[in-house]
ZASE-636768 format. One record per residue (C-alpha): x, y, z; residue number from 0. Coordinates in Angstrom, 1 decimal, always signed. Example, Ala and Ser with C-alpha at 12.3 -4.5 7.8 and 13.67 -1.06 7.14 Angstrom:
REC      X      Y      Z pos
REC  +12.3   -4.5   +7.8   0
REC  +13.7   -1.1   +7.1   1
***
This chain:
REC      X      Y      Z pos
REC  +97.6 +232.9 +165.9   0
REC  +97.5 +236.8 +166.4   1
REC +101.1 +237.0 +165.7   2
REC +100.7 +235.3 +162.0   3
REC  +97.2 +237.6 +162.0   4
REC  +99.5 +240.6 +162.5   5
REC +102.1 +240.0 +160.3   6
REC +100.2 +238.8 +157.2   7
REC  +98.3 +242.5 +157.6   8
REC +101.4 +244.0 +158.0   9
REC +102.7 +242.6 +154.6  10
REC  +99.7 +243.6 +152.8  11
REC +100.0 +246.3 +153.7  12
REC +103.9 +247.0 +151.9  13
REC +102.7 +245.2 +149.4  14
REC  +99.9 +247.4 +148.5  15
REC +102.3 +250.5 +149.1  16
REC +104.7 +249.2 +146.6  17
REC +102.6 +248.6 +143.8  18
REC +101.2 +252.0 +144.4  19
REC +104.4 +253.3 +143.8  20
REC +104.5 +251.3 +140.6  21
REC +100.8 +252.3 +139.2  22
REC +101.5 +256.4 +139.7  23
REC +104.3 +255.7 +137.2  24
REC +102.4 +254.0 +135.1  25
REC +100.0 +256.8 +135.2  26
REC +102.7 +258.7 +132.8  27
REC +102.5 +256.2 +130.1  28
REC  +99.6 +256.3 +128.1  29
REC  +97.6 +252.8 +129.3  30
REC  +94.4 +252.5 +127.6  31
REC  +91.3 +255.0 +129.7  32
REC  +89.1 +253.4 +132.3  33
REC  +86.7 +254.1 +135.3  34
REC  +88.3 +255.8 +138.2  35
REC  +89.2 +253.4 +141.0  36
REC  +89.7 +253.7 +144.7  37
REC  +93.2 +254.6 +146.8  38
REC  +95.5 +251.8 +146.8  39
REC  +92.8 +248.8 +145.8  40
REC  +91.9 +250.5 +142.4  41
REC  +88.9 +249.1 +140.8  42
REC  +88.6 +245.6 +142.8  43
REC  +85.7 +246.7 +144.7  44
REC  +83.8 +247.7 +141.2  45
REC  +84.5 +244.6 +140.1  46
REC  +84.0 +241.8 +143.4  47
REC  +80.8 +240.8 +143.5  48
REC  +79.1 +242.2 +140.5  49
REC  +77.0 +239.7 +138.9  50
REC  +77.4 +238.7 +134.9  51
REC  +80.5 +241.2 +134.9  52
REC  +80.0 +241.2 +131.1  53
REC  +77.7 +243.7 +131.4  54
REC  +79.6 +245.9 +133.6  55
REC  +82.6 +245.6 +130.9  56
REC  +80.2 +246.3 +128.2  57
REC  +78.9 +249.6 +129.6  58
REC  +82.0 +251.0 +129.8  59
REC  +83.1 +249.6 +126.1  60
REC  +81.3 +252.3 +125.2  61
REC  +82.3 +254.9 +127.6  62
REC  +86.1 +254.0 +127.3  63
REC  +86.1 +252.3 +123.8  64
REC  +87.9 +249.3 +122.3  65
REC  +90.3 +249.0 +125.7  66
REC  +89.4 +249.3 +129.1  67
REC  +92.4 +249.5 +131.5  68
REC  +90.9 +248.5 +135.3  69
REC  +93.6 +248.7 +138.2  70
REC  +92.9 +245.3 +139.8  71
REC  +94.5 +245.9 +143.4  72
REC  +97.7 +246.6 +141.7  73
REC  +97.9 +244.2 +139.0  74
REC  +97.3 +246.0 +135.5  75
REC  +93.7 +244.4 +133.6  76
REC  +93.7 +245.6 +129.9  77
REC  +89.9 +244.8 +128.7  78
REC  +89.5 +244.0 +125.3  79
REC  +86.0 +245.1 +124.0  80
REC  +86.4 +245.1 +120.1  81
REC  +86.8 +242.1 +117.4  82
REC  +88.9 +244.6 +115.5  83
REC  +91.6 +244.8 +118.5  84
REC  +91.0 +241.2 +119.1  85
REC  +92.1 +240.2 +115.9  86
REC  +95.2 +242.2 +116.0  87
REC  +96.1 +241.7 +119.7  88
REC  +95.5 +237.6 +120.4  89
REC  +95.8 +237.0 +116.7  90
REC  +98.4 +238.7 +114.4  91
REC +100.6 +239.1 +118.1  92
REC  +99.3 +235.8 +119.2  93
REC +102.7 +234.4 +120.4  94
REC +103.0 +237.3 +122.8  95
REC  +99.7 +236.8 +124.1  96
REC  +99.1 +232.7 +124.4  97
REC +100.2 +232.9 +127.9  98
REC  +98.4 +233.1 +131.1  99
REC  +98.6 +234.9 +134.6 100
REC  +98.5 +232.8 +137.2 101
REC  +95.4 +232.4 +139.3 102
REC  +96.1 +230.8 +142.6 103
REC  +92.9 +229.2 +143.3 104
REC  +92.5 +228.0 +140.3 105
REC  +95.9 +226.7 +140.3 106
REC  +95.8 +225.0 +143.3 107
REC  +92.0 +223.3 +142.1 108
REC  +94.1 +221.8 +139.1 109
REC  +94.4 +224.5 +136.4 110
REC  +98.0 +223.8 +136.0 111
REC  +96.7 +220.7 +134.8 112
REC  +93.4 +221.8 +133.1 113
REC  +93.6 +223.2 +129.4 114
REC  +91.9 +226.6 +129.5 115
REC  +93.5 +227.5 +132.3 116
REC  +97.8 +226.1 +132.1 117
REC  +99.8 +228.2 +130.5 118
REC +101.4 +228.2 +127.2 119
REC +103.6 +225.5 +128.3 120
REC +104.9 +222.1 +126.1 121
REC +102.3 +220.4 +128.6 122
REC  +99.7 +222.3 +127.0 123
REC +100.8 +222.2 +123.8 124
REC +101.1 +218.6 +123.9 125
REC  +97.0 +218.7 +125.2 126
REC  +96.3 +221.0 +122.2 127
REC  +97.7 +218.3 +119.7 128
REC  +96.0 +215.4 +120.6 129
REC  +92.9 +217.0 +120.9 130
REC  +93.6 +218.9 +117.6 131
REC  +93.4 +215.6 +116.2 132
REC  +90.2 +214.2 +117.2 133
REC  +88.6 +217.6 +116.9 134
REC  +89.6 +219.4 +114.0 135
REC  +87.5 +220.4 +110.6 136
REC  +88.1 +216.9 +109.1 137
REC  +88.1 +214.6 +112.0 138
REC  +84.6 +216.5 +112.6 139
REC  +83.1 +214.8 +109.5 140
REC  +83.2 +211.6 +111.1 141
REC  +80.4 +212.0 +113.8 142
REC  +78.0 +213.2 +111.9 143
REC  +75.9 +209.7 +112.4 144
REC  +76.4 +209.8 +115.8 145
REC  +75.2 +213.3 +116.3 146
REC  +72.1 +213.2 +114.1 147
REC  +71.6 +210.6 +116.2 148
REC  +71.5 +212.4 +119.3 149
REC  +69.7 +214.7 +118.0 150
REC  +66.9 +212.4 +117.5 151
REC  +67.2 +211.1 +121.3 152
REC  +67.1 +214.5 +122.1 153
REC  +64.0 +215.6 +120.4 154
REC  +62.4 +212.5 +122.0 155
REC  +63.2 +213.2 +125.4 156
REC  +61.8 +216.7 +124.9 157
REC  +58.4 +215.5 +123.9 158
REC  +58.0 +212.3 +126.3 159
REC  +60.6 +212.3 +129.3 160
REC  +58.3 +213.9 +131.6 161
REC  +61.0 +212.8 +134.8 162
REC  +63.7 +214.9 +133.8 163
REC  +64.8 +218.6 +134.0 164
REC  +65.0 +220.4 +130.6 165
REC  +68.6 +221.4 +131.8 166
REC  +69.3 +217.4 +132.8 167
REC  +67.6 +217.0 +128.8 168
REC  +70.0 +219.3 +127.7 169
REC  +72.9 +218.3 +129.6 170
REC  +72.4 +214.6 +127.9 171
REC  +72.6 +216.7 +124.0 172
REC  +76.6 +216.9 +125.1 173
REC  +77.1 +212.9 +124.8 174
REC  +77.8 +213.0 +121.4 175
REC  +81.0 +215.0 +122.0 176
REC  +81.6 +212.2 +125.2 177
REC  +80.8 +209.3 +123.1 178
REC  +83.9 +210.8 +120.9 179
REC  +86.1 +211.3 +124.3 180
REC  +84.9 +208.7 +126.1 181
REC  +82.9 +206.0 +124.2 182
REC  +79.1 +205.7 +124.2 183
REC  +79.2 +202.6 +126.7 184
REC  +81.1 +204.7 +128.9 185
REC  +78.5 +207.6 +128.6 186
REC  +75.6 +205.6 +129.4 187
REC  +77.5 +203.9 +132.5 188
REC  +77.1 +205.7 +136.1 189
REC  +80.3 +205.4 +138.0 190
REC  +81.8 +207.8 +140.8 191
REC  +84.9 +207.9 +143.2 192
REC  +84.2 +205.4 +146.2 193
REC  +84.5 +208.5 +148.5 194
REC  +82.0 +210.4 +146.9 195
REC  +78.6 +207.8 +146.9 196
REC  +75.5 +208.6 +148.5 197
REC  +75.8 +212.4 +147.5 198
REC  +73.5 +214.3 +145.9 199
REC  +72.6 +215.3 +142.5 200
REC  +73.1 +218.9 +142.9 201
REC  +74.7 +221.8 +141.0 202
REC  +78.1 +223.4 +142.4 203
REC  +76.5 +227.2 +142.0 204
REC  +74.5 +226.3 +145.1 205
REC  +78.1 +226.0 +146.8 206
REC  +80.7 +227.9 +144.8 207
REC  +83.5 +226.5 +147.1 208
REC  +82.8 +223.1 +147.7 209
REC  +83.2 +220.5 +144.9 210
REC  +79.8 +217.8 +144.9 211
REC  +80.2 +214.7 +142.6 212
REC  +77.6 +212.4 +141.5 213
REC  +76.7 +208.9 +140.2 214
REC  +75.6 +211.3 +137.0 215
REC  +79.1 +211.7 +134.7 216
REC  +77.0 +214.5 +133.2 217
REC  +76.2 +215.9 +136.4 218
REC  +79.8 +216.0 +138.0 219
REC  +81.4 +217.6 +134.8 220
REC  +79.0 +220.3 +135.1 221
REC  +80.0 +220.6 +138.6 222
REC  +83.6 +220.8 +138.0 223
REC  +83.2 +223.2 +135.2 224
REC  +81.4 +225.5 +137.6 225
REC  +83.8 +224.8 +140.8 226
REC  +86.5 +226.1 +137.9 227
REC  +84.8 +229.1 +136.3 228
REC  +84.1 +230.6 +139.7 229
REC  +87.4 +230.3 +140.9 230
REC  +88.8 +232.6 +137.8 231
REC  +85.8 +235.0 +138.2 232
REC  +87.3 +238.9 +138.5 233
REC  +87.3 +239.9 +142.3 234
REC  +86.2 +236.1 +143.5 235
REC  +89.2 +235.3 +145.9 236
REC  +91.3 +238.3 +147.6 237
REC  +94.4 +236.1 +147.2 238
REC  +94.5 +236.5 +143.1 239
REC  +94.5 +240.1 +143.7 240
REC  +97.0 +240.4 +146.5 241
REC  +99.2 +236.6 +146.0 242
REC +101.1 +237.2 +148.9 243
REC  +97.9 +235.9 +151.0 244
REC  +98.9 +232.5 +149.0 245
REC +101.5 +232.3 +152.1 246
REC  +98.9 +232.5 +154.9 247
REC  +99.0 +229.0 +157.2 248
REC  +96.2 +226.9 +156.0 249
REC  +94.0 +227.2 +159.2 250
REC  +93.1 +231.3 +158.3 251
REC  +92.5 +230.1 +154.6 252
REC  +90.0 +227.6 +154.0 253
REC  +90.3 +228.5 +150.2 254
REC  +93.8 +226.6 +149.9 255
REC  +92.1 +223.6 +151.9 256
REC  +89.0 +223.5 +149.9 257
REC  +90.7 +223.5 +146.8 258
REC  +93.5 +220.8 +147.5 259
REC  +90.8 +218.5 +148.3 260
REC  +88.7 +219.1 +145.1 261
REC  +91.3 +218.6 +143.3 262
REC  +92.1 +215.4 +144.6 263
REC  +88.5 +214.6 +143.8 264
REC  +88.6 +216.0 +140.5 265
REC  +91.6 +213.8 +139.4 266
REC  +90.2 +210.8 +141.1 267
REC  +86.9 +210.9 +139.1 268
REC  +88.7 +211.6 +135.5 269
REC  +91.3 +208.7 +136.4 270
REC  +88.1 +206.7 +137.1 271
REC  +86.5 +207.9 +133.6 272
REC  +89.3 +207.7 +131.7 273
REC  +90.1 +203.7 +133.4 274
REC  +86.4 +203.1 +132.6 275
REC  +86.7 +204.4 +129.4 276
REC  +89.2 +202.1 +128.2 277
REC  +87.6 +199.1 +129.5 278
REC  +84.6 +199.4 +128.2 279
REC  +85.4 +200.5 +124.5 280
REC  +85.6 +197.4 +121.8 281
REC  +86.3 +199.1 +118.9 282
REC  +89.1 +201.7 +120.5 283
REC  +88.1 +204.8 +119.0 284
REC  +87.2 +206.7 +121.7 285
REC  +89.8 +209.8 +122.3 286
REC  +90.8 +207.7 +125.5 287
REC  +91.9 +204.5 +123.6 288
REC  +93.6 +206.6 +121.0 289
REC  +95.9 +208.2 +124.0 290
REC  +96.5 +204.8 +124.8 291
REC  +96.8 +202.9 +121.9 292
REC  +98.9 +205.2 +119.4 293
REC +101.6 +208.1 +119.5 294
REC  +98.8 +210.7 +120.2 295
REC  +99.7 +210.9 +124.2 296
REC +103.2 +209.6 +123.6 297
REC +104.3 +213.0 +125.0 298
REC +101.5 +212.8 +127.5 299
REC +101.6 +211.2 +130.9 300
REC  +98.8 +209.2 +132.4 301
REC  +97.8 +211.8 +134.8 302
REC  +97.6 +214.4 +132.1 303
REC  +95.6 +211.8 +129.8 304
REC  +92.8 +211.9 +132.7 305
REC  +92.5 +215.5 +133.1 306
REC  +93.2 +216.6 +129.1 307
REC  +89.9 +214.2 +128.5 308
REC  +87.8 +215.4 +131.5 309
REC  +88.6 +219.2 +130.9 310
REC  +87.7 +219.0 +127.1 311
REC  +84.3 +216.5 +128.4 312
REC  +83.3 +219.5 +130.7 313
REC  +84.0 +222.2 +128.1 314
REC  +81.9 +220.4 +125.8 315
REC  +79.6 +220.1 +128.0 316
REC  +78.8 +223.8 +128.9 317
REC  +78.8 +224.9 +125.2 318
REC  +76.1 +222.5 +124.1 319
REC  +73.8 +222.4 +126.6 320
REC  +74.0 +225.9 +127.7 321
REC  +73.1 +227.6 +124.0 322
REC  +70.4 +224.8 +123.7 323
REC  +68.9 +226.1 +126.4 324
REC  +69.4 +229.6 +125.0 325
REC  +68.0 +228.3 +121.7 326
REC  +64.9 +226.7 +123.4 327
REC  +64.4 +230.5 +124.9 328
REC  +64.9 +232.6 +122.1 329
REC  +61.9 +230.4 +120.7 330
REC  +59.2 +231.1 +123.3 331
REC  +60.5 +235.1 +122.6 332
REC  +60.5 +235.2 +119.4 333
REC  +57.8 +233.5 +117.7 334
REC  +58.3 +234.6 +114.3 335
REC  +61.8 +233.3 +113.5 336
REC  +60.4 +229.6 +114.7 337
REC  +57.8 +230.1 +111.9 338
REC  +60.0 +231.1 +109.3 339
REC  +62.2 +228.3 +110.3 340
REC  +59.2 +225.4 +110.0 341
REC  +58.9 +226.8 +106.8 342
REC  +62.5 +226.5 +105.5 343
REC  +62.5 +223.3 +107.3 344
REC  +59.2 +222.0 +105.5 345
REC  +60.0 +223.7 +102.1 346
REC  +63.4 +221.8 +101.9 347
REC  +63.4 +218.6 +103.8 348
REC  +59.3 +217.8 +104.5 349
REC  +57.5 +215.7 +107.0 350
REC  +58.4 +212.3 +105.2 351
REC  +62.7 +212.7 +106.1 352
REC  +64.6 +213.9 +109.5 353
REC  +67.1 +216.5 +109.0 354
REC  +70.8 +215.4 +107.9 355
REC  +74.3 +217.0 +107.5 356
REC  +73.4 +216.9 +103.5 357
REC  +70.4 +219.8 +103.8 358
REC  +72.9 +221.9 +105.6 359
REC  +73.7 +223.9 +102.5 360
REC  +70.1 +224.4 +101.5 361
REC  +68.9 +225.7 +104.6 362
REC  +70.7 +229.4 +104.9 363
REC  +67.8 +230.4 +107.4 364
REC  +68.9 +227.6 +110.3 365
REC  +72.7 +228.4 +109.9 366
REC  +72.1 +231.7 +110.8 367
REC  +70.0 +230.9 +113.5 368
REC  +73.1 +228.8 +114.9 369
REC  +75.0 +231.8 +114.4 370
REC  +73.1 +233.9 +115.9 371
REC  +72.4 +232.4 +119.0 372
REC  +76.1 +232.2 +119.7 373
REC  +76.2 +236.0 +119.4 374
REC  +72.9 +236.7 +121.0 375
REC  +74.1 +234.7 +124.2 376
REC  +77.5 +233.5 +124.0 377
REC  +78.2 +230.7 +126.6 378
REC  +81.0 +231.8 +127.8 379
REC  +80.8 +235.8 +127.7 380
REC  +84.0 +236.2 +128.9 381
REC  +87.0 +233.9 +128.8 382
REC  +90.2 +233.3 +131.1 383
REC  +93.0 +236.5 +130.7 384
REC  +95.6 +236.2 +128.4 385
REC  +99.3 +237.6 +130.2 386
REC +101.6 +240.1 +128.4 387
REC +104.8 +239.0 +128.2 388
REC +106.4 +242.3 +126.8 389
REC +105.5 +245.6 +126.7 390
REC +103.3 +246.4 +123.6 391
REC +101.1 +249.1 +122.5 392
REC  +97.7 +249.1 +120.5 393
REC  +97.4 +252.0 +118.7 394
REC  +98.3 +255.0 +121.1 395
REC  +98.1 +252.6 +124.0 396
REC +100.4 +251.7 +126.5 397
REC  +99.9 +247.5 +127.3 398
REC +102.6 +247.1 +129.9 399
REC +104.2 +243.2 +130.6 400
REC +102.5 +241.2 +132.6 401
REC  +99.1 +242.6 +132.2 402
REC  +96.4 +240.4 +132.0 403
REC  +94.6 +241.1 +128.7 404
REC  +90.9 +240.1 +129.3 405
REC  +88.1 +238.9 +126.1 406
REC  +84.7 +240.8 +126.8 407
REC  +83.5 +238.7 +124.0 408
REC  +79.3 +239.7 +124.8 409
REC  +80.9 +243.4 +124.4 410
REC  +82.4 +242.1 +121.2 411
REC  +79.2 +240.3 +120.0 412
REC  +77.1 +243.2 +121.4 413
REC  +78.8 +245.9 +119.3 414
REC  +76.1 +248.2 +117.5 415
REC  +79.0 +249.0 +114.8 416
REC  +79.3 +245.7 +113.2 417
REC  +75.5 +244.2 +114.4 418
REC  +73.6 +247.1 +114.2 419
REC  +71.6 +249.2 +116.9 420
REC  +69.7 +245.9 +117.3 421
REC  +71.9 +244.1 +119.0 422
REC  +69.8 +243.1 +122.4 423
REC  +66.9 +241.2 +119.6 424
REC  +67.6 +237.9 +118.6 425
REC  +67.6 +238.4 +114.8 426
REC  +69.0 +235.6 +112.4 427
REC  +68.3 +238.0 +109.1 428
REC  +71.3 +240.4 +110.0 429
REC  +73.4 +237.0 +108.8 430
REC  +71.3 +236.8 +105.4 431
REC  +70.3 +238.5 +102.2 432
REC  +67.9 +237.8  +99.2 433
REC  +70.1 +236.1  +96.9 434
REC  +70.6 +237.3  +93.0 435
REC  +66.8 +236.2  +92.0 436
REC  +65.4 +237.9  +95.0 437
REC  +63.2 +235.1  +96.0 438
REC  +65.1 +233.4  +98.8 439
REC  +67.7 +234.0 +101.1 440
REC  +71.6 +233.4 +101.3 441
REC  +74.3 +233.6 +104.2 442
REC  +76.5 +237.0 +103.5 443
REC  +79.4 +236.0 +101.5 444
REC  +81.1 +237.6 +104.8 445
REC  +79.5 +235.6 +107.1 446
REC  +80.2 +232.5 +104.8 447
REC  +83.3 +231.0 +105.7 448
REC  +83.2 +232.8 +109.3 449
REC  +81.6 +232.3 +112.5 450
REC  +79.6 +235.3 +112.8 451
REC  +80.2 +236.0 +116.4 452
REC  +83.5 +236.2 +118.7 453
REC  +82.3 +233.3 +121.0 454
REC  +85.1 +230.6 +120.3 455
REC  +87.8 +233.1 +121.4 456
REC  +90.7 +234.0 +119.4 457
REC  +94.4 +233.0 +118.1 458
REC  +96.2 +230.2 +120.0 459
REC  +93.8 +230.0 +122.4 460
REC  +90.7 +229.8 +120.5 461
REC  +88.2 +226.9 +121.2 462
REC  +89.6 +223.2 +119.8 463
REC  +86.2 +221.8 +119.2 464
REC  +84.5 +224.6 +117.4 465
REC  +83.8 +222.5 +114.4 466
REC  +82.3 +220.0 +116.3 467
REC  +79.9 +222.0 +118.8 468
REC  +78.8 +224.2 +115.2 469
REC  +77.5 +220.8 +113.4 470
REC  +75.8 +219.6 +117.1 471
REC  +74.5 +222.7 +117.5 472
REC  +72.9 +222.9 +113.7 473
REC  +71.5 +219.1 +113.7 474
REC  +70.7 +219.5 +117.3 475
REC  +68.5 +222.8 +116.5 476
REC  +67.2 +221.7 +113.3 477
REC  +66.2 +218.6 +114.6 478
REC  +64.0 +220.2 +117.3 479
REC  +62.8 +223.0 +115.1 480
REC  +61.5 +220.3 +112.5 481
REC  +60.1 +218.0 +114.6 482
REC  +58.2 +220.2 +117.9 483
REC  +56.8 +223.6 +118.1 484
REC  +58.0 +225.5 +121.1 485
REC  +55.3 +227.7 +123.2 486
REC  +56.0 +229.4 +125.8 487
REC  +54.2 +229.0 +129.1 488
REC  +53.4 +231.9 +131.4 489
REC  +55.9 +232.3 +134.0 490
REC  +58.4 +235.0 +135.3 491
REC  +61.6 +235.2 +133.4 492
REC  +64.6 +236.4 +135.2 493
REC  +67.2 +237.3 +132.9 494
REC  +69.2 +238.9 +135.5 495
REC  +70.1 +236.4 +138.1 496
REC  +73.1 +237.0 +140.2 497
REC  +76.3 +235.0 +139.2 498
REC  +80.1 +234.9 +140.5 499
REC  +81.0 +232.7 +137.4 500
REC  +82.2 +233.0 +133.7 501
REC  +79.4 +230.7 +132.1 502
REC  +76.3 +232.6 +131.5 503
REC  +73.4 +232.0 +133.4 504
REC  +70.8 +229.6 +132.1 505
REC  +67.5 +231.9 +132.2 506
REC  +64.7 +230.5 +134.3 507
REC  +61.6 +229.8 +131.9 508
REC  +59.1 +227.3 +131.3 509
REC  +57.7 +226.3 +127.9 510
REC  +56.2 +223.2 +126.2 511
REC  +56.9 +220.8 +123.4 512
REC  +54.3 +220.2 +120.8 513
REC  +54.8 +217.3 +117.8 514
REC  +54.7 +219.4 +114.6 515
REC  +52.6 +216.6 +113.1 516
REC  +50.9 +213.1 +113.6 517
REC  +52.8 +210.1 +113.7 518
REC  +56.4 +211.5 +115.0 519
REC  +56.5 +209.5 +118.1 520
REC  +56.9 +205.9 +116.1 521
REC  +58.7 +208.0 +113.3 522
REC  +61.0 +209.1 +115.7 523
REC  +61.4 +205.3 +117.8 524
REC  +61.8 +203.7 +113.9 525
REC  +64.5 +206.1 +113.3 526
REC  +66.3 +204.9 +116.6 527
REC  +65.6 +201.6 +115.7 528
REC  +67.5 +202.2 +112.6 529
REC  +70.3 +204.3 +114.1 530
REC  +71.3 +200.6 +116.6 531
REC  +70.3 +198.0 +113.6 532
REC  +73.4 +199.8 +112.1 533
REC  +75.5 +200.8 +115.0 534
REC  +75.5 +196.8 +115.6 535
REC  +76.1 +196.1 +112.2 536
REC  +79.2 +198.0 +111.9 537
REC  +80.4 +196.3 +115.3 538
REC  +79.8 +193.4 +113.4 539
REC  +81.7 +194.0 +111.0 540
REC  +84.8 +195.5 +112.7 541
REC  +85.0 +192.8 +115.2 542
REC  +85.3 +190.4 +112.0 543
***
């Protein structure tokens, strides 16, 4: 054992020599500017361990600018901080930068198989068109119903569910987008991996390194997207930063076990999904059946079926139920943007009528309230690095191949230049202005046709169910914001909690619901009544 001890040490030790050599050549080409690191290891140690690294990256945005070069243990980090660089690096060059590095924990977890994380190989291409499909702009049209109502089931649980969680509230909003992937019977079931019964119902941030499913299919895809944005988090394993620790016997690293055996877990409970899935879905138009019933997955095999429908489920999952939760906070703060949304709400729609799709147009105040949120607290402040694969320059810098090129997108939707010096206030005017007459507000013709905020990424890469998580997130918010007033209760906030992962935080906060006005609770039950009177009807009819 001391021998292997000895001569892993010894060929870190070359290894961190080498690359030395390499970086103090680099040093004469003109990389992008950066915080001075430490001998040999660079700026690892700056980086390891610091909670909500956004922050970090965002502080020195403005000390360094638009790039930040970081010397991660050797391997080059080029941080992008600016929309404007964004655009031209991952967009305009986007077939240079559509790749990504490898990350060995992740890798070994399943990221070669997992969307976000593979690289720009024909596997994931062949992932991005079938999703692309089911997700895109038009396809999006088609769940309105279904997500207005959720919407309503959501609203109702926040007034009367008095068992659950507001997080396990929120984390229900995302079945609309698992209804689409996996059919609504399938949502509603509770089935887990034999080997996994009997364990508890609890988050994978309690246990960064060990993988805990659930009879809850909500609560398990939270846990997997956790067990897989803390494996990619800057600094989190030593073997990412120096990969010739990947060769290490098992026995002195219990990372390489761990992982192998969550991601035979992991591909177990998608298989048993994705199987469930398919039996239980009459009508085939979940995205499962469509794999498996038309030329969709032709190039896909069954294995990657599982895992392209459980990776986009967990994605969809975060998003939704994370900014909800944001939403729900930025209303106990800000008290005067709820108000002026009742009133754009009552003006336009009333007391008599829930919110629809067909108001959207006429209600400039709650889009940019969607918009904003997004911006104000992205859920995913930074994203997975992008890999160079030739040398390029941005401007006078120097982006050598193979660098990892890494999206601060808070830094980008925290940028005083574009937002103004505002930028830490939620504020959904910056979006608006008083249209020609002067006597109500409009969306910026800028801000019209765009999103607003960087938080759905950029170029190849950028997130393939954007269309659907904007319209949940508008019927979801509008929905609540018609129906309840939000108060907050008097509790410490903690804004700051300490996090090894690349999903922001959920803030800890307390507030209450209050019906807006008499009579909602059976308005709200007729309205699901109605919702299933034609949900059967249509089964009805398609079975004839």
């Amino acid at each position: 054992m001391h021998r292997y001890i000895l001569w892993a040490v010894a060929a870190v030790l070359v290894l961190l020599l080498v690359r030395r050599m390499r970086n103090s050549n680099r040093n004469r080409r003109n990389l992008p500017p950066g915080p001075r690191g430490w001998p040999i290891v660079g700026n690892l140690p700056q980086v390891a361990g610091e909670g909500q690294i956004w922050r970090l990256l965002t502080k020195w945005k403005y000390e360094y600018g638009s790039l930040t070069y970081l010397n991660m243990g050797g391997q080059d980090l080029i941080v992008i901080n600016s929309r404007r660089a964004a655009l031209e690096i991952l967009e305009r060059r986007s077939a240079m930068y559509s790749h990504r590095p490898r990350h060995i924990v992740c890798e070994y977890l399943g990221g070669d198989m997992a969307m976000p994380f593979t690289g720009y190989t024909r596997t994931w291409q062949n992932m991005r068109r079938a999703t692309h499909e089911v997700l895109n702009n038009q396809a999006a049209v088609q769940y309105h119903p279904v997500q207005t109502e959720e919407a309503v089931i959501l609203v109702q649980k926040l007034l009367f569910d008095h068992s659950s969680t507001l997080r396990e509230k929120l984390n229900a909003s995302a079945a609309t987008m698992l209804s689409v992937i996996y059919g609504r019977k399938s949502v509603n079931a509770s089935f887990l991996p034999s080997s996994q019964e009997g364990k508890p119902a609890v988050t994978v941030s309690a246990s960064p390194d060990r993988l805990l499913l659930t009879s809850d299919i909500l609560q398990s895809l939270a846990n997997i997207g956790h067990r897989f944005t803390s494996s990619v988090y800057p600094g989190s394993y030593l073997v990412d930063a120096f990969p010739i620790l990947e060769h290490v016997p098992e026995f002195l690293a219990p990372w390489k076990r761990d992982a192998m055996r969550d991601r035979k877990d992991m591909s177990k409970a998608f298989q048993t999904y994705y199987e469930e899935a398919l039996k239980n879905d009459d009508n085939r138009e979940s995205l499962c059946a469509r794999l498996t019933d038309t030329s969709l997955g032709g190039n896909l095999t069954d294995e990657e079926k599982w895992w392209v429908t459980g990776v986009v489920s967990v994605a969809a999952l975060e998003t939704t139920s994370t900014t909800l939760a944001y939403f729900i906070f930025a209303m106990t703060l800000y008290p005067e943007v709820q108000r002026k949304a009742h009133e754009e709400l009552d003006r336009v729609i009333g007391r008599t009528q829930n919110p629809n799709f067909s108001d959207m147009m006429n209600l400039p105040y709650i889009r940019a309230v969607v918009k904003e949120i997004l911006r104000w607290n992205p859920p995913l402040p930074v994203v997975v690095p992008r890999i160079a694969l030739e040398d390029d320059r941005y401007g006078d810098y120097f982006i050598p191949k193979g660098a990892a090129v890494f999206e601060n997108l808070w830094g980008m939707n925290y940028d005083k230049e574009v937002y103004g010096p505002d930028v830490e206030d939620f504020r959904p005017e910056r979006f608006l202005q008083q249209t020609e007459k002067g006597d109500e507000l409009e969306i910026k013709p800028e801000y019209e046709n765009e999103d607003g905020h960087s938080s759905y990424g950029f170029g190849r890469r950028k997130c393939v169910g954007k269309h659907v998580a904007d319209n949940a997130l508008f019927i979801g918010i509008c929905t609540i914001l018609w129906a309840v007033d939000i108060k907050p209760v008097e509790c410490k906030i903690d804004l700051a909690r300490h996090t090894l992962d690349t999903v922001n935080p959920i803030p800890d906060f307390q507030c209450k619901f209050v019906p807006r006005f008499e009579g909602l609770d059976s308005f709200l039950q007729q309205l699901r009544d109605n919702f299933e009177y034609f949900r059967q009807h249509k089964d009805s009819e398609q079975q004839i």
